[in-house]
C-alpha positions as CSV (number, residue, x, y, z in Angstrom):
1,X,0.0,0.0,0.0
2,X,1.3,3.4,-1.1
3,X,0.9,6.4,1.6
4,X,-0.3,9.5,-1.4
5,X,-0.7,13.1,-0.4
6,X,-2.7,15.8,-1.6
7,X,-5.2,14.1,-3.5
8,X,-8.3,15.8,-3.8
9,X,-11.6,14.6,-2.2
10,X,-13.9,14.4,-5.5
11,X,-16.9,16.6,-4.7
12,X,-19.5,15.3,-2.0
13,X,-22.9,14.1,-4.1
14,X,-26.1,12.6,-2.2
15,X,-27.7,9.6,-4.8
16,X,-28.0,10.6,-8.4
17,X,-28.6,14.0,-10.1
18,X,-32.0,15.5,-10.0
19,X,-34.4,14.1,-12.8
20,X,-38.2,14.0,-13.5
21,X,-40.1,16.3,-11.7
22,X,-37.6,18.1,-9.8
23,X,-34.7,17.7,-12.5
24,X,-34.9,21.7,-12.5
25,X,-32.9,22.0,-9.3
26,X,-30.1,21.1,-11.0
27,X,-30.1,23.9,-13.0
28,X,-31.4,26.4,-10.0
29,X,-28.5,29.1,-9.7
30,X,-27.6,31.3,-6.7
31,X,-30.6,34.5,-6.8
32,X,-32.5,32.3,-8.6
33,X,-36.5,32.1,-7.1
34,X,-39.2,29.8,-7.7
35,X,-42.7,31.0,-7.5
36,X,-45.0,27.9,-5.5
37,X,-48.6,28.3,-6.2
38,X,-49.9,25.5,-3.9
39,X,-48.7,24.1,0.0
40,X,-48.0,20.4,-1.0
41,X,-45.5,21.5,-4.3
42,X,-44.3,24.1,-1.7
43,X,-43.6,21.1,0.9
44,X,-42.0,19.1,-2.0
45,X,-39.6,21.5,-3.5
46,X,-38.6,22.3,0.1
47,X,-38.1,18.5,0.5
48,X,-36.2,17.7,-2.9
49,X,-33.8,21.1,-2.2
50,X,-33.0,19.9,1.5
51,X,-32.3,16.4,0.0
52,X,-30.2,17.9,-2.8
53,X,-28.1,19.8,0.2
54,X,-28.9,23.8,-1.9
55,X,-29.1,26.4,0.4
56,X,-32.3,28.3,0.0
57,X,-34.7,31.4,1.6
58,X,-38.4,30.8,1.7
59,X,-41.2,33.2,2.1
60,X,-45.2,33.2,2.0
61,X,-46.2,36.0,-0.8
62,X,-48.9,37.0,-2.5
63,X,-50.5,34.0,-5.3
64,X,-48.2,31.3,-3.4
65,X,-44.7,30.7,-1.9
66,X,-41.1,32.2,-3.3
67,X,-38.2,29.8,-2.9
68,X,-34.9,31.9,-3.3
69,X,-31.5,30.0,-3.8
70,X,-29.1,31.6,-1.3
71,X,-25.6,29.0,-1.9
């Protein structure tokens, strides 16, 4: 066994990419904002966001809920 040093750690992933429904994430950039028209797709974007570890800002406005990317 060889001792290496300096060897990057590859970036961390959870599971695969986002696909189907919520493939969009992937492509949801920093000041980017979602608008949410109903509670469940709220609670489900909230839930596939969390699970895809992005950083985000939520608030309650008028016609539904925004979803901000903050990281």
């Amino acid at each position: 066994m060889k001792i290496e040093k300096n060897i990057p750690l590859p970036a961390e992933t959870r599971g695969r990419p986002p696909s189907g429904k919520y493939g969009w994430v992937s492509d949801f950039e920093v000041g980017d904002s979602v608008l949410i028209e109903d509670e469940k797709n709220y609670h489900l974007t909230r839930y596939a966001l969390h699970h895809y570890n992005i950083k985000y800002r939520s608030h309650k406005v008028e016609g539904g809920w925004r979803i901000w990317r903050t990281q």
